[in-house]
N, C-alpha and C positions, 0 to 999 in steps of 0.2 A: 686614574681610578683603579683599587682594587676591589676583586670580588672573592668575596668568601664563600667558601662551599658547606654545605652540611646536609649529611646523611643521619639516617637513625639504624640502627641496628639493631635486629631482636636478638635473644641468644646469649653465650658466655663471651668470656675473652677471645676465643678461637673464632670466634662468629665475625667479631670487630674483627681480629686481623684477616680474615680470610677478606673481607669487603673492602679493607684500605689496599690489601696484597692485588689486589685486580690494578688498580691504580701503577702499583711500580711493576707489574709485570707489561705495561703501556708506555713505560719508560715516563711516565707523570712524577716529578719531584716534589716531595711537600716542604714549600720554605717554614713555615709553622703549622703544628695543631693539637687542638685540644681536645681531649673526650670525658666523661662524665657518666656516670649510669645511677639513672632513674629505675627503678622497680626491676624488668626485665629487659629494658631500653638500654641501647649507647647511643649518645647522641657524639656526633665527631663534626669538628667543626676544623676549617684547614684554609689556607691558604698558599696556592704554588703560581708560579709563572709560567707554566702553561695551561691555561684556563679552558683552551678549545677544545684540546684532545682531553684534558679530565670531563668536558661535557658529554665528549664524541663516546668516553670510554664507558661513563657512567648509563649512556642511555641504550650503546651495543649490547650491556649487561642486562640488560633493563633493572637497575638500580635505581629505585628514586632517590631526588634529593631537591635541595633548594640552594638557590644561591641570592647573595644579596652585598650591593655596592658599601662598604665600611670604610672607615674613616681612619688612615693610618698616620697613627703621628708623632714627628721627630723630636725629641726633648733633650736635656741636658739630664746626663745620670745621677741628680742629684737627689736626695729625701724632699718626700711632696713634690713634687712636677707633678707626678702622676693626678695626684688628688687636685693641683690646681687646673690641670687640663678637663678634668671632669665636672669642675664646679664650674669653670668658664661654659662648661655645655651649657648643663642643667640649670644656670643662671639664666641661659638665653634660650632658656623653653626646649632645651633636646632632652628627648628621654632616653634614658641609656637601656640599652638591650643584654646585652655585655662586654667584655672588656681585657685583654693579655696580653703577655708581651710575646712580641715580634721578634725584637732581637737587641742585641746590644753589641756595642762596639766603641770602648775605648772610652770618653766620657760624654756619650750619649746614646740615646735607646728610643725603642719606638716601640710603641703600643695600638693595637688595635681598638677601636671602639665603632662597636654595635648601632646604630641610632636609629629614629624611630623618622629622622630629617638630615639625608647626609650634606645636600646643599646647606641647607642651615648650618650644620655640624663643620665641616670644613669653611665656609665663610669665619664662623667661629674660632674657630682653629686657629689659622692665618691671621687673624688680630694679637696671638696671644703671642707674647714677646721673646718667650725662649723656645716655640713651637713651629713647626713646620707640618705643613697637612700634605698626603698624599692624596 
């Protein structure tokens, strides 16, 4: 199982990094993340492997945030995987929330997906024949 974290952040650029910079001054490594800003919002959305102490770190700060279990999954680097891993969702009733990639390596890659059912989503997942679920 992994768990994704996200915080929101008021403020400019220097706002965001000051609120990720709490994270690696805890020695917290981010394996991926993504951010975005809405009006005067960042919304930062991550993923690391150590889940405890980014909870332990976030809440010492009194940082809010939310975390929530996603669906990570292994494909072959080819054109459309992606689009077929999301249509096997959404064919089988999962709504997608969001969706990026994780990582890549050599000729395959994994991508995060959001869902609204990750038991459904990953059962899913694991049917699909070039796919591997986290």
């Amino acid at each position: 199982m992994t768990t994704e974290f996200e915080m929101s952040v008021n403020g400019n650029s220097k706002d965001l990094l000051d609120a990720i910079a709490i994270l690696s001054s805890q020695n917290v490594n981010l394996d991926t993340i993504a951010t975005a800003k809405t009006d005067d919002r960042y919304v930062v959305k991550f993923l690391t492997g150590n889940e405890e102490e980014c909870r332990r770190t976030f809440i010492k700060a009194d940082l809010p945030f939310r975390e929530q279990r996603v669906l990570v999954v292994d494909m072959y680097n080819r054109p459309g995987q992606w689009m077929k891993a999301a249509r096997c969702l959404v064919s089988a009733g999962v709504q997608l929330r969001a969706s990026y990639l994780y990582s890549v390596q050599g000729d395959r890659m994994r991508f995060v997906f959001c869902v609204d059912d990750y038991e459904k989503a990953k059962n899913v997942a694991g049917q699909i024949a070039e796919c591997a679920a986290d």
